[in-house]
N, C-alpha and C positions, 0 to 999 in steps of 0.2 A: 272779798267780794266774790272772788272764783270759788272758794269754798260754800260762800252763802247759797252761792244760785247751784250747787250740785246738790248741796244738804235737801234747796227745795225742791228742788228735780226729781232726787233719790226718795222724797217721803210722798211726793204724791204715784211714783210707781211700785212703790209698796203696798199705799194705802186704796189704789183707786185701780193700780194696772194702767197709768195715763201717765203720757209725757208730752207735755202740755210745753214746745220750745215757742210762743209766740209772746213770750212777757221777755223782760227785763229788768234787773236794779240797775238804778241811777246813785249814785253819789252826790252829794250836793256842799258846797261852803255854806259856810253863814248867813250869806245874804240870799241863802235859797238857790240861787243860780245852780244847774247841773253843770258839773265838772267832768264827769268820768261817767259811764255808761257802760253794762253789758248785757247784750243780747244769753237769753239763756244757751239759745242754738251755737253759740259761740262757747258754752261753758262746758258742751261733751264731742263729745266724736261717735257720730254714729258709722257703725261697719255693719253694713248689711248682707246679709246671704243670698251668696249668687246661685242661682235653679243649676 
């Protein structure tokens, strides 16, 4: 799942120049119910440059 949500993270700032942290994947069982959840924002570290 942490690889999924960086794979999609990493192709839309190649492809667009956008990192777009306001989705997430869900995991879900059988019965549909979500089990597991992550925020994309949760899938990188951003380190911003201080002036």
């Amino acid at each position: 799942m942490l690889t999924g949500a960086r794979d999609v993270i990493s192709n839309d700032v190649k492809s667009a120049g956008v990192m777009d942290l306001r989705y997430r994947i869900d995991a879900e069982d059988r019965a549909g119910e979500i089990v597991h959840s992550l925020a994309f924002a949760d899938a990188v570290k951003i380190i911003h440059q201080r002036a």
